[in-house]
SEDOZA-986775 format. One line per field, with one value per residue (C-alpha): x, y, z. Coordinates in Angstrom, 2 decimals. Example, Ala and Ser with C-alpha at 12.3 -4.5 7.8 and 13.67 -1.06 7.14 Angstrom:
BEGIN
east: 12.30, 13.67 .
north: -4.50, -1.06 .
up: 7.80, 7.14 .
***
This chain:
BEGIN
east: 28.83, 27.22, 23.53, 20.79, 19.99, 17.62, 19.01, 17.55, 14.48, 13.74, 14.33, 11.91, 9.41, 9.55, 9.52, 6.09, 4.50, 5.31, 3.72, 0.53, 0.20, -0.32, -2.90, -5.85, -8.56, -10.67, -8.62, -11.15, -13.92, -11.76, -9.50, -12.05, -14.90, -12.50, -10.16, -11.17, -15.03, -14.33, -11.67, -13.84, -17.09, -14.70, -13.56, -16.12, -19.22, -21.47, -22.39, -20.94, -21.11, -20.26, -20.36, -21.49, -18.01, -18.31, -21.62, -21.86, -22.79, -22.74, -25.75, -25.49, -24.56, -21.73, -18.27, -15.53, -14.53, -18.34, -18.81, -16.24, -16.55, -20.12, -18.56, -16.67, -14.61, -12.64, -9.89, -9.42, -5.64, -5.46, -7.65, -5.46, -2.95, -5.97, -7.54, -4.63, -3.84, -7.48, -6.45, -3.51, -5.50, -8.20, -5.25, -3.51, -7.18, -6.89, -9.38, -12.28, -10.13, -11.63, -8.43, -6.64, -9.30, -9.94, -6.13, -4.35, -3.98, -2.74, -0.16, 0.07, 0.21, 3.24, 5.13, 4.31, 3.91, 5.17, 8.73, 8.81, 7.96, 10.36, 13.58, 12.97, 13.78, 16.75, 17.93, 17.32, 18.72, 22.19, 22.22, 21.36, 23.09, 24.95, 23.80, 20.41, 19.25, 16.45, 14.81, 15.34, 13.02, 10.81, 10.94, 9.64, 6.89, 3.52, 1.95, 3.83, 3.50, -0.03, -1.51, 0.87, 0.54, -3.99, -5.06, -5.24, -5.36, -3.23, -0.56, -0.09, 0.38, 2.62, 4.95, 4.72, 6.02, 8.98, 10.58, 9.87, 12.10, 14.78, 14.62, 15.77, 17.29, 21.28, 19.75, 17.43, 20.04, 22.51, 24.94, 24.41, 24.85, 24.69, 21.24, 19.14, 16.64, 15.83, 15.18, 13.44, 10.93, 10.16, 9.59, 6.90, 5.72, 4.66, 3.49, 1.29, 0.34, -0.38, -2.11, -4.92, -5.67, -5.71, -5.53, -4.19, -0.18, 0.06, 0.54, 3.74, 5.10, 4.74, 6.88, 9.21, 10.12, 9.92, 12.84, 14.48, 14.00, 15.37, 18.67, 19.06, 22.02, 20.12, 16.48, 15.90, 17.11, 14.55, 11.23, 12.62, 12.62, 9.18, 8.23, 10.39, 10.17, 7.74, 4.51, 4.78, 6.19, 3.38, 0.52, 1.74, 1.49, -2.20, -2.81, -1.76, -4.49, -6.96, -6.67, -6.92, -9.87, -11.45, -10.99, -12.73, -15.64, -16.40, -16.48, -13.87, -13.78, -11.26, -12.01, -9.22, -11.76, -14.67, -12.89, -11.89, -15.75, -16.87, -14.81, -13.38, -15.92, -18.85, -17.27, -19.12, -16.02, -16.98, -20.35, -18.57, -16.53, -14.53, -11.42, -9.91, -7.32, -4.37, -5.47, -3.03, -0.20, -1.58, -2.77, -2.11, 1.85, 2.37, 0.38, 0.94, 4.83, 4.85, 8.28, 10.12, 8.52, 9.86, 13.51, 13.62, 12.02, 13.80, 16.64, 20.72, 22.86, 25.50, 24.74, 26.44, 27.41, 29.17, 32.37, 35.29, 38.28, 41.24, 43.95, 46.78, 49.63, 52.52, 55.48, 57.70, 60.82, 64.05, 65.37, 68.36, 71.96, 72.95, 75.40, 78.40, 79.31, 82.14, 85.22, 86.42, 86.71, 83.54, 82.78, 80.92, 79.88, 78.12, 76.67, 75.11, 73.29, 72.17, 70.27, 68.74, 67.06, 65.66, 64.70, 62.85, 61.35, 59.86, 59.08, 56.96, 55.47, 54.15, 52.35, 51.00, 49.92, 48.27, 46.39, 44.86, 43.89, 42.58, 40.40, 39.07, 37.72, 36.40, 34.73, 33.29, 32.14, 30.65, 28.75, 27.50, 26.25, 23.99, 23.11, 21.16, 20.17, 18.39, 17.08, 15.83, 14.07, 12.26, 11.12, 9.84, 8.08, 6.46, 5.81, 3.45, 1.88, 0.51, -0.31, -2.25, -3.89, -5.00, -7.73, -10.13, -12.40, -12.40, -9.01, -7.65, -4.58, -3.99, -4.40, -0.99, 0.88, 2.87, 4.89, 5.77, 9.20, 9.91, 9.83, 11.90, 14.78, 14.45, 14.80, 17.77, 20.82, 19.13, 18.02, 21.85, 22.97, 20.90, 21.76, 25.55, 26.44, 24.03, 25.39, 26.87, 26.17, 23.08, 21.92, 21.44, 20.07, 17.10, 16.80, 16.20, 13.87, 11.86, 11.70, 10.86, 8.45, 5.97, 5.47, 5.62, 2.64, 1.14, 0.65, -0.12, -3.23, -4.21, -3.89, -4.82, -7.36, -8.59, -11.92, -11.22, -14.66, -15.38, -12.76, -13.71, -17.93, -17.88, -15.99, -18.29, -21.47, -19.55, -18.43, -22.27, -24.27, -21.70, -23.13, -26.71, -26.19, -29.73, -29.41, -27.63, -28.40, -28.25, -29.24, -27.53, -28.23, -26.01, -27.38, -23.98, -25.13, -22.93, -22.35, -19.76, -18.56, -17.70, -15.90, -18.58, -18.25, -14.68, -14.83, -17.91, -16.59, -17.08, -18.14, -20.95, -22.88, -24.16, -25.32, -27.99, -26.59, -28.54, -25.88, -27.19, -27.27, -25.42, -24.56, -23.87, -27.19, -28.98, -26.47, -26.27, -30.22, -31.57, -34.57, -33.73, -32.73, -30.47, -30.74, -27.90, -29.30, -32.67, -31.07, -28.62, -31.40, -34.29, -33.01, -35.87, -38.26, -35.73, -36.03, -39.58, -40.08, -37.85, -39.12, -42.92, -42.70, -45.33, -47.74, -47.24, -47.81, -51.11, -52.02, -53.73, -52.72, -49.04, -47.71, -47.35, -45.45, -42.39, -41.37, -40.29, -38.14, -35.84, -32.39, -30.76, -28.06, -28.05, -24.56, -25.15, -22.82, -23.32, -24.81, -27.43, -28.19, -30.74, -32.73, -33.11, -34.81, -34.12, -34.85, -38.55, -37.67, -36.34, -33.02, -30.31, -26.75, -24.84, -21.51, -19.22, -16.19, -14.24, -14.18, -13.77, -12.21, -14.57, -13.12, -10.55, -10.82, -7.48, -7.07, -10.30, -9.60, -11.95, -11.26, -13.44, -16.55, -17.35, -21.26, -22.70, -23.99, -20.40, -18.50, -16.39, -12.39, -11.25, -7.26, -6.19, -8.12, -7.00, -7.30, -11.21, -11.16, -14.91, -15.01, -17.79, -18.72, -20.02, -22.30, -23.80, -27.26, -28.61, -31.47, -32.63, -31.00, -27.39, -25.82, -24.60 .
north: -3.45, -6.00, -6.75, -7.63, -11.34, -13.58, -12.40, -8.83, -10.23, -12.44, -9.47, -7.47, -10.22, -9.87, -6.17, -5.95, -8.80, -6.29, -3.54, -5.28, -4.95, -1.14, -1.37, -2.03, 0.23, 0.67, 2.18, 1.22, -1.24, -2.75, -4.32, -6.50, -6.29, -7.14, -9.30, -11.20, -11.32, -13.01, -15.40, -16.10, -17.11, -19.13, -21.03, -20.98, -20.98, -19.88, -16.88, -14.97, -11.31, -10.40, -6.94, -5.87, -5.64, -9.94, -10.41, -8.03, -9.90, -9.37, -9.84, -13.20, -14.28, -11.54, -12.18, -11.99, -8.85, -7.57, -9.71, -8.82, -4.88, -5.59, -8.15, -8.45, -5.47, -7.81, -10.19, -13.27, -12.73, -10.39, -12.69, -15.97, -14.98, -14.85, -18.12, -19.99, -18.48, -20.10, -23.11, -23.17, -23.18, -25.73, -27.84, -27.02, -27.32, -23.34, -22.59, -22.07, -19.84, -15.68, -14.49, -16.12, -15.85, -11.78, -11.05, -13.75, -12.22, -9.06, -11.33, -13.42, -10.06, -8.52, -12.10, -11.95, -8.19, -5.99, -7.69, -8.46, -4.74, -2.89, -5.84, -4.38, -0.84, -1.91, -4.61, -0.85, 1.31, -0.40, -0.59, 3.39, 5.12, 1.80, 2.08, 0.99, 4.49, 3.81, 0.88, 3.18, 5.66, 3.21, 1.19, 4.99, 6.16, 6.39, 5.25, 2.39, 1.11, 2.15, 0.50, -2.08, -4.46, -4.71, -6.57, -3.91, -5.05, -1.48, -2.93, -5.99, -3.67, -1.65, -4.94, -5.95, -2.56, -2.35, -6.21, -5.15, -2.15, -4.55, -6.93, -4.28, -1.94, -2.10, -1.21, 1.37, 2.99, 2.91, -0.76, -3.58, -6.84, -10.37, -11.80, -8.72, -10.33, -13.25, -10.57, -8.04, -11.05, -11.69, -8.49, -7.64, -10.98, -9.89, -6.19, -8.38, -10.08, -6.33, -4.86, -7.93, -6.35, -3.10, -1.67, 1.45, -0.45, 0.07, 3.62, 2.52, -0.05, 1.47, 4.20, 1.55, -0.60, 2.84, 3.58, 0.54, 0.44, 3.55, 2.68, -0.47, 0.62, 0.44, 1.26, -2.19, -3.45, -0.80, -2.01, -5.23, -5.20, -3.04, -6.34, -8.99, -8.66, -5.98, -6.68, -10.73, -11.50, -8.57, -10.49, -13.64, -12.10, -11.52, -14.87, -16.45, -13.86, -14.76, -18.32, -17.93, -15.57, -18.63, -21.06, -19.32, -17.60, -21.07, -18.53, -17.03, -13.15, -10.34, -8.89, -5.64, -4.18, -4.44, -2.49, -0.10, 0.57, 0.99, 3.35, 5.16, 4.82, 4.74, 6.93, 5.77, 6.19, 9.85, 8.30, 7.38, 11.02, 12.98, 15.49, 18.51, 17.17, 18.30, 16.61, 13.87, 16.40, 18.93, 16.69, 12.97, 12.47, 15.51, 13.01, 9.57, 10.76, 12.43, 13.95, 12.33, 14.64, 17.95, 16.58, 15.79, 18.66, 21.21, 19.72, 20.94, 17.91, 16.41, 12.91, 10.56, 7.25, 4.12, 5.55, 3.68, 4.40, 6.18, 4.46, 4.52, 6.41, 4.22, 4.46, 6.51, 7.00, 6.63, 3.27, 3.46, 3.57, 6.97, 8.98, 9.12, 12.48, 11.66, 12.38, 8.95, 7.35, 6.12, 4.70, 7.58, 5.29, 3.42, 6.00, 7.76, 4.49, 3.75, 7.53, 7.16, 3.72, 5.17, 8.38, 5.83, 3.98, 7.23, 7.91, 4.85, 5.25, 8.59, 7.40, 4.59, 6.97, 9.42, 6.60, 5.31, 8.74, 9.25, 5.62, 6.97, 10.64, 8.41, 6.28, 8.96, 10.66, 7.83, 7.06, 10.20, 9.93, 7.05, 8.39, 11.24, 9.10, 6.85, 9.52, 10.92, 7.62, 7.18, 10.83, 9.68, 6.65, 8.51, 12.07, 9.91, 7.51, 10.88, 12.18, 9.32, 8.82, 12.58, 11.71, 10.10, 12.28, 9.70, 10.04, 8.09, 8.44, 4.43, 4.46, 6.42, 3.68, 1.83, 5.40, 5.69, 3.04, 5.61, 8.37, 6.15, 5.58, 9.64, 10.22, 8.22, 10.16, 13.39, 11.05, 10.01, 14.01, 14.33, 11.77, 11.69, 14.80, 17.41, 19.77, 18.57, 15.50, 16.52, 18.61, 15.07, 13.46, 16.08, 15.76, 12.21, 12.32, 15.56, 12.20, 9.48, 10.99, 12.75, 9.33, 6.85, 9.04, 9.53, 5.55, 5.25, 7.63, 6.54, 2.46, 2.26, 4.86, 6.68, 4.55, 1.76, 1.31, -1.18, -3.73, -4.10, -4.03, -7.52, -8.93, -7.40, -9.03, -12.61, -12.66, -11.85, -14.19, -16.82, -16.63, -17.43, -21.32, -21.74, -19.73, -20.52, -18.08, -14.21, -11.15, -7.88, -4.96, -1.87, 1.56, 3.09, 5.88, 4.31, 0.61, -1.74, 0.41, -2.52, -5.79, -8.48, -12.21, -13.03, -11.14, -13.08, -16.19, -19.27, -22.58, -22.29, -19.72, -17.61, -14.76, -12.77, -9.22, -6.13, -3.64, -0.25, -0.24, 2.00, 0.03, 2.02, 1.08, 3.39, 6.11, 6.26, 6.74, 10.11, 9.28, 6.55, 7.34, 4.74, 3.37, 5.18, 8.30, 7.99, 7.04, 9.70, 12.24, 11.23, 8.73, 7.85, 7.83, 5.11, 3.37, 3.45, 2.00, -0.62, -1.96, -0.67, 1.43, 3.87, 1.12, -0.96, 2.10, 3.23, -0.40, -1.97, -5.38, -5.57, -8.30, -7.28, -7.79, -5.57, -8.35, -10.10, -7.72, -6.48, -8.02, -9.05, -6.52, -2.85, -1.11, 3.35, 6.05, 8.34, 11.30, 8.56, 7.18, 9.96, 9.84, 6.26, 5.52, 2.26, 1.26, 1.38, -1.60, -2.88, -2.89, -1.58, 0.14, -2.85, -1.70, 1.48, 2.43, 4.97, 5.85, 9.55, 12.25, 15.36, 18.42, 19.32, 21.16, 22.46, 24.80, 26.29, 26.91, 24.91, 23.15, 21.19, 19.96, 19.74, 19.31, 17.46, 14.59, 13.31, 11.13, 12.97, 11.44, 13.59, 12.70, 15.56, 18.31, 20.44, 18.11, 16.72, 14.61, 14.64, 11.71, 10.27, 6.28, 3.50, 1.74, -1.96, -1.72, -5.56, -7.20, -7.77, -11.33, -9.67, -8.32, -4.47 .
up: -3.15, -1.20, -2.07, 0.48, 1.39, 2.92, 6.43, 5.45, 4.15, 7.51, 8.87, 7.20, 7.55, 11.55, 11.13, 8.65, 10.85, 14.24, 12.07, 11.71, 15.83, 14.68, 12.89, 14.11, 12.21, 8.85, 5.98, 2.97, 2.44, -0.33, 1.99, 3.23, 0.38, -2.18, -0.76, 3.03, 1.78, -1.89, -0.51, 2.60, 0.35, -2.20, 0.28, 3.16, 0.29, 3.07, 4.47, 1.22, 0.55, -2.81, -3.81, -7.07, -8.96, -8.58, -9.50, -12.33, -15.67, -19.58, -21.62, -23.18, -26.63, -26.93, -27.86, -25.42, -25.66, -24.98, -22.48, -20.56, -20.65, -19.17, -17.18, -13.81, -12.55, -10.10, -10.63, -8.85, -8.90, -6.10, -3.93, -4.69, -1.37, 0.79, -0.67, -0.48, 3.03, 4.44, 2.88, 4.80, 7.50, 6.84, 6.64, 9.66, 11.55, 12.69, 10.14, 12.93, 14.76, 14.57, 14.86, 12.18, 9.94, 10.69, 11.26, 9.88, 6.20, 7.42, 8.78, 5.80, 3.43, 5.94, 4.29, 0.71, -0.01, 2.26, 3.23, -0.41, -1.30, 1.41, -0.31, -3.50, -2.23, -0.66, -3.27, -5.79, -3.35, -3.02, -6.88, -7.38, -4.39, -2.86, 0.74, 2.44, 3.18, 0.27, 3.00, 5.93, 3.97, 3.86, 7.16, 8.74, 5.72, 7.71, 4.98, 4.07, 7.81, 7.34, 4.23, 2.84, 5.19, 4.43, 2.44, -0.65, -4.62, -4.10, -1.89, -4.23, -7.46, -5.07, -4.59, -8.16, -9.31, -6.77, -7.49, -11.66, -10.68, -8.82, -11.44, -14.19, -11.87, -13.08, -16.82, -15.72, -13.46, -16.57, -16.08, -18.29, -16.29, -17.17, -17.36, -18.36, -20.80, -18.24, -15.89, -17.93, -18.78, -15.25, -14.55, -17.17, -16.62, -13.12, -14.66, -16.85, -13.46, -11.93, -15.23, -14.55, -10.94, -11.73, -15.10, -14.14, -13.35, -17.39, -16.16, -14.69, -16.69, -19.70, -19.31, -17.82, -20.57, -23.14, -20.87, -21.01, -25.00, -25.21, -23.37, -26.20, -29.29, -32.41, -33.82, -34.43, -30.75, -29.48, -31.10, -30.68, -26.97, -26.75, -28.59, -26.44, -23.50, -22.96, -24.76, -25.00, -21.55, -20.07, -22.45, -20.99, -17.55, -18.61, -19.70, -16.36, -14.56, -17.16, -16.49, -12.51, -13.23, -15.56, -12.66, -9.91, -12.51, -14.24, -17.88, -19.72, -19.10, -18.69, -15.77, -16.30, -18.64, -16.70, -14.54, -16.99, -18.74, -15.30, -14.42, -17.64, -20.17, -18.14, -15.60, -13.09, -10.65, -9.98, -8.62, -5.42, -4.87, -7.32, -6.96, -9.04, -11.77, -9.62, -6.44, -6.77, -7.12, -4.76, -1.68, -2.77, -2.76, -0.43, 2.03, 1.00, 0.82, 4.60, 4.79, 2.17, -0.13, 1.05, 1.42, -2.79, -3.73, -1.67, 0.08, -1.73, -1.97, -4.34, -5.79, -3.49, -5.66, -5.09, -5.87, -6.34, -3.78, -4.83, -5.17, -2.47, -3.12, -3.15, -1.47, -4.02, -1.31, -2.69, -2.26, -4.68, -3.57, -2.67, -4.39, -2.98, -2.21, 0.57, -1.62, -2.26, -5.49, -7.70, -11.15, -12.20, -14.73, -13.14, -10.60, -13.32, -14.60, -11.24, -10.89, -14.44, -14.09, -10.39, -12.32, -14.75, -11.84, -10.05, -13.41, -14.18, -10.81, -11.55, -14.69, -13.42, -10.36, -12.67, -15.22, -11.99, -10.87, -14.62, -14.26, -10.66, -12.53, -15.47, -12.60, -11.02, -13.82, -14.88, -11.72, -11.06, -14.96, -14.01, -11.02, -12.57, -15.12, -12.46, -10.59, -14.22, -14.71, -11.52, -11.91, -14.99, -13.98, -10.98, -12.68, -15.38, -13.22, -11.13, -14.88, -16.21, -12.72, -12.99, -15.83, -13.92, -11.60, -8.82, -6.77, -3.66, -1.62, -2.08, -5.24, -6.10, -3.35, -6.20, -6.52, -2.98, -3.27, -6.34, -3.86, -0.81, -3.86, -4.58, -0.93, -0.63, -0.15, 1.44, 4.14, 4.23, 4.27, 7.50, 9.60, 8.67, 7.11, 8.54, 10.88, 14.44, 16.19, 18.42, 15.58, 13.37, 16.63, 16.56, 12.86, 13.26, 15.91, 13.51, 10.88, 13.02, 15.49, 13.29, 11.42, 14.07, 16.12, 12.40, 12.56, 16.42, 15.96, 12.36, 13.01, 16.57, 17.31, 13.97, 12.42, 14.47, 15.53, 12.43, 13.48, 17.00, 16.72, 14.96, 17.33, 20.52, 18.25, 17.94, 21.73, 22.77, 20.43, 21.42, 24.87, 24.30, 23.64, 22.73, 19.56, 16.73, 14.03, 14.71, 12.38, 12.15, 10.76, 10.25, 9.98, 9.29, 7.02, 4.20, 2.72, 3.43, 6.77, 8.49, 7.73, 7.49, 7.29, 7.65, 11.19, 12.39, 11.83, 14.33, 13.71, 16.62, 15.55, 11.99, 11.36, 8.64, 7.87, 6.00, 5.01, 3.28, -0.78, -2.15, -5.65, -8.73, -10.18, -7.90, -7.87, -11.44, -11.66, -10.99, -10.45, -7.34, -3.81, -2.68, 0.75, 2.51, 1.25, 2.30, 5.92, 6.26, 5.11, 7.91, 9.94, 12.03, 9.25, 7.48, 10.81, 11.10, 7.66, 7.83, 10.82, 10.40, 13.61, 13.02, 11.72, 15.35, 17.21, 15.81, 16.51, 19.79, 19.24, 20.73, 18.65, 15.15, 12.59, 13.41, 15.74, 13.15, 11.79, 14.45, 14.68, 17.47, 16.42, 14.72, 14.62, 14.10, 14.92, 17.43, 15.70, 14.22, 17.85, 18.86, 16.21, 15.72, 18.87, 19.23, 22.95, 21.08, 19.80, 22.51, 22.16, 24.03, 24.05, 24.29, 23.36, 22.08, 20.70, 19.53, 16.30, 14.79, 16.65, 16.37, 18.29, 21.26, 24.25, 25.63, 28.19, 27.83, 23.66, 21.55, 18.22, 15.64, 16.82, 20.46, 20.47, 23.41, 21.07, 20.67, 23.90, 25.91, 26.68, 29.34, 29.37, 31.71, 33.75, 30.64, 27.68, 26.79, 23.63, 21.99, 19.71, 17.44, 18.67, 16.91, 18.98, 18.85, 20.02, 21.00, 22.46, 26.07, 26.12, 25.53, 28.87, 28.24 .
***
């Protein structure tokens, strides 16, 4: 059994950082709200946009433990990579470069958490099932090509859960080997790490050591490793985030229960979008796991193990003296010695042949013993993750990522049935393409073309602005009918220019008050009332004097989707359609048959005489001084 190396690794480090040419487009706002946006301000100080789960505060003169339910809902520890990543780059003198400040920690997270996340699989997947068909699995997930390469407090707990597994993964899969307690301490060490970005990784690690306690001889050995290395390596994992979180705050708080009052006791998750308690089950994995999902659940094979060779017959031909049967004279004697001690060596043989054929069953057995016990485990593991994620109302596809390696291990040897064992050759060739294609085009629409709108708008507004030399600060505003629907300051960045943005509020302390409106509802409702407010429109109209104080107020920039454009009417203000790009597809023409939305309102892609795309834009509207 030969286990993966730093060739395979390098390897996967070219392949994730080739993936991140893929993906091009808006996933979340936490990938940049929560991750580019706090390391930016930390290490950039200013512009800074820091969202609510930063800024939110205790009352004072409360313990600890008060403080810091009331207090911050973000860790620090998740943002650390991205810090230390600018750094980099201050000291390299690349730090007033767009690109490697917007893009660069993609890159940066393709080396540290994806690579790091798709070795795990394989280092587990040559352990469980002693081939690399686990990685494969996960080298073609949409989803992992999709979302573990951004910048994600997800993708990081994903990572952290898949090199625990590798760490322990001979015990969990049922084979004691050397070193287990040094390992098993590193790997809750780095669940304790996980537990301080997101709470919810106790729902995995949990039921990981209970399974490793369980597999220990006596009572005593089982609490004791619950106790060592579970609980005091995982508190110590803790500590380390608490410090890093003390650091960057300037106050001691735990930042994991923030997080966890917001969103369990207060419940104030559901305020941004809830789902039924099977969603996860129903529409979450069946997603997040593409085509992997189908082959465990329904898929007939054996359980292919690393399985010992049989031993080689030996050579059991007769080498002895024949008898002589030719008439002439012979010690019969001595003949008769000669047949028994070849009867006793063909005799020998045959034991020896059958104890080794006895040790290859017993091997086999055994194998195929941990085998299901593995494949038990990870069920385990994944099956209660789901459950515990279930309780709370507010439900994302990323936020069930860390189980997707579970499911690539699970996947394992069907994957290997179908491209070896499945049918004839050209059969398996089309089975592989029915694997590959569906995911690889699943990527090519979702990364490249699907919300992508977000990622390139910033970069229209920089490239304009820095063409007026004779301005130096720039305002933006975006109308977006949501918050945080664009990245913001780490994809504006240039050391010639800066820029004032207004984003819609849409913070938890208006949603969770009936008796407010929050901003983004009070746009999406009446749009051009929002817009005449805002910029005191309908006051400057019923005016004579042309100089008023709207003037003021308009920004050089406003970003809106399409189906906002109309009712805006902007060009009142004087600004124009500087720039637009696709962002949501809507409806399809082909052939004459219609499907989805096809109103006018929406812009119209025609590929082929027979194929119209109509897709929703976003759209930078600008000033007179900034060419269309």
């Amino acid at each position: 059994m030969r286990l993966p190396g730093w060739p395979l690794f390098l390897f996967l480090c070219v392949f994730r950082i080739l993936n991140v040419s893929l993906v091009q487009s808006y996933f979340d706002p936490d990938e940049f709200w929560q991750t580019l946006e706090p390391a930016y301000c930390t290490v950039f100080q200013s512009p800074c946009a820091w969202t609510w789960e930063w800024t939110r505060r205790p009352a004072s003169g409360i313990n600890l433990l008060e403080s810091s339910l009331w207090g911050p809902a973000r860790s620090f520890v998740s943002v650390v990579p991205t810090i230390v990543f600018y750094r980099i780059l201050q000291v390299l003198g690349l730090h007033e470069s767009h690109y490697w400040i917007s893009r660069g920690p993609m890159i940066w997270n393709a080396l540290l958490v994806a690579a790091p996340t798709d070795w795990a699989i394989a280092y587990s997947g040559v352990w469980l099932w002693g081939n690399y068909w686990a990685l494969l699995a996960s080298l073609i997930s949409w989803f992992q090509a999709y979302s573990l390469i951004r910048t994600f407090a997800n993708s990081q707990e994903t990572m952290l859960l898949s090199v625990a597994v590798a760490l322990v993964c001979p015990e969990l899969f049922g084979k004691t080997v050397e070193g287990f307690q040094r390992r098993s301490s590193l790997a809750f060490l780095l669940g304790g790490l996980s537990v301080a970005i997101r709470f919810t990784s106790l729902a995995a690690f949990v039921p990981l050591g209970v399974l490793l306690a369980l597999q220990q001889n006596t009572f005593q050995s089982k609490i004791t490793y619950l106790i060592m290395p579970c609980a005091l390596w995982g508190l110590l994992g803790l500590l380390v985030g608490l410090v890093i979180d003390r650091w960057f705050y300037g106050f001691w708080t735990i930042p994991f229960l923030g997080n966890f009052h917001f969103n369990v006791i207060l419940d104030h998750a559901s305020l941004y979008g809830s789902h039924p308690w099977h969603w996860y089950f129903t529409v979450g994995l069946p997603v997040v796991a593409g085509l992997l999902l189908p082959m465990i659940l329904f898929m007939k094979t054996g359980v292919p193990s690393i399985r010992p060779s049989a031993p080689s017959p030996r050579n059991t031909t007769n080498t002895a003296e024949p008898v002589n049967t030719e008439g002439y004279p012979v010690d019969t004697l001595k003949e008769l010695e000669k047949l028994h001690e070849q009867l006793e060596r063909e005799k020998q043989e045959v034991e020896e042949r059958l104890r080794s054929l006895e040790a290859h069953r017993i091997m086999v057995q055994n194998a195929d013993s941990r085998q299901r016990m593995a494949v038990r485990s990870l069920w385990i593991i994944m099956l209660s993750y789901l459950a515990i994620m279930s309780l709370n109302d507010h439900k994302e596809f990323r936020y069930i990522h860390p189980v997707l390696p579970l499911v690539c291990l699970l996947s394992a040897p069907y994957i290997q049935q179908l491209v070896v064992d499945f049918g004839s050759r050209s059969i398996r060739q089309w089975a592989i393409l029915l694997l590959v294609i569906p995911n690889l085009l699943a990527v090519l629409y979702l990364g490249r073309f699907h919300q992508s709108g977000p990622i390139h708008v910033n970069k229209a507004i920089l490239e304009a602005a820095l063409k007026v030399p004779s301005q130096t600060l720039f305002s933006i505003h975006y109308l977006t009918g949501a918050c945080h629907s664009t990245p913001l300051y780490s994809y504006l960045h240039s050391p010639h220019v800066q820029f004032d943005t207004w984003t819609l509020d849409c913070s938890p302390s208006c949603r969770a008050d009936p008796s407010q409106i929050c901003e983004y509802e009070r746009f999406d409702r009446d749009p051009e009332a929002f817009v005449d407010e805002a910029y005191q429109l309908t006051a400057c109209q019923m005016r004579e004097d042309e100089t008023c104080e709207k003037v003021d107020k308009i920004p050089d920039f406003i970003v809106t989707f399409t189906r906002y454009a109309e009712d805006l009417h902007l060009s009142s203000l004087g600004l124009h359609a500087m720039a637009q790009f696709p962002h949501h597809l809507k409806g399809v023409e082909l052939a004459g048959w219609t499907f989805g939305d096809t109103e006018p309102k929406w812009a119209r892609y025609s590929l082929t005489s027979w194929l119209q795309l109509s897709v929703e834009e976003m759209v930078v509207y600008a000033g007179g001084k900034f060419a269309s």
